[in-house]
C-alpha positions, -999 to +999 in steps of 0.1 A: -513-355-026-543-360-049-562-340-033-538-312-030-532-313-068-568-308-077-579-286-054-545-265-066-557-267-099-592-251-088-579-230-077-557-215-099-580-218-126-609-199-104-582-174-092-560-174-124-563-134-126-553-129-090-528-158-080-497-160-092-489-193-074-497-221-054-471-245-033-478-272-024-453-286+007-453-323+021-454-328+057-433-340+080-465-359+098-489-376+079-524-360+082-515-328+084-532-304+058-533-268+061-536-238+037-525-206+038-537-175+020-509-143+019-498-157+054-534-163+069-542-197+081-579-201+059-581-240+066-568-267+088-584-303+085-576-307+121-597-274+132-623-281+109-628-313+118-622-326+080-620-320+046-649-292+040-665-286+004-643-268-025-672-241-028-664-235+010-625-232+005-631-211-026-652-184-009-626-181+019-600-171-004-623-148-022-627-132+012-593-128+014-578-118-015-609-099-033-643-100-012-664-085-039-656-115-068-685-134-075-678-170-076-711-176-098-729-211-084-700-214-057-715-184-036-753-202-033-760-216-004 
């Protein structure tokens, strides 16, 4: 749940002008952690075979919920 907290916190604080909200839901199975942007499944540690970097997580909700933000140093490669 650590995890979940801060990486809430980023991203609210990235997103602040375009999120109104983040959940964050316990699972029923131990393990599991997925999130979702307006409905879209943008990262499952499962799928992606672990936890990926925040810069990674950040720019796929950019994608999503306004492609042409700039993230400053989180859009380097």
């Amino acid at each position: 749940m650590l995890r979940a907290a801060y990486m809430a916190q980023e991203f609210l604080s990235t997103f602040s002008d375009y999120v109104e909200a983040v959940s964050l839901k316990p699972g029923v199975v131990g393990g599991v952690y997925k999130i979702y942007v307006e409905g879209t499944l943008i990262f499952d540690r499962k799928a992606d075979g672990g936890f990926i970097e925040i810069k990674e997580l950040k720019q796929r909700i950019r994608d999503i919920i306004k492609p042409d933000l700039s993230l400053g140093h989180s859009d380097t490669k």
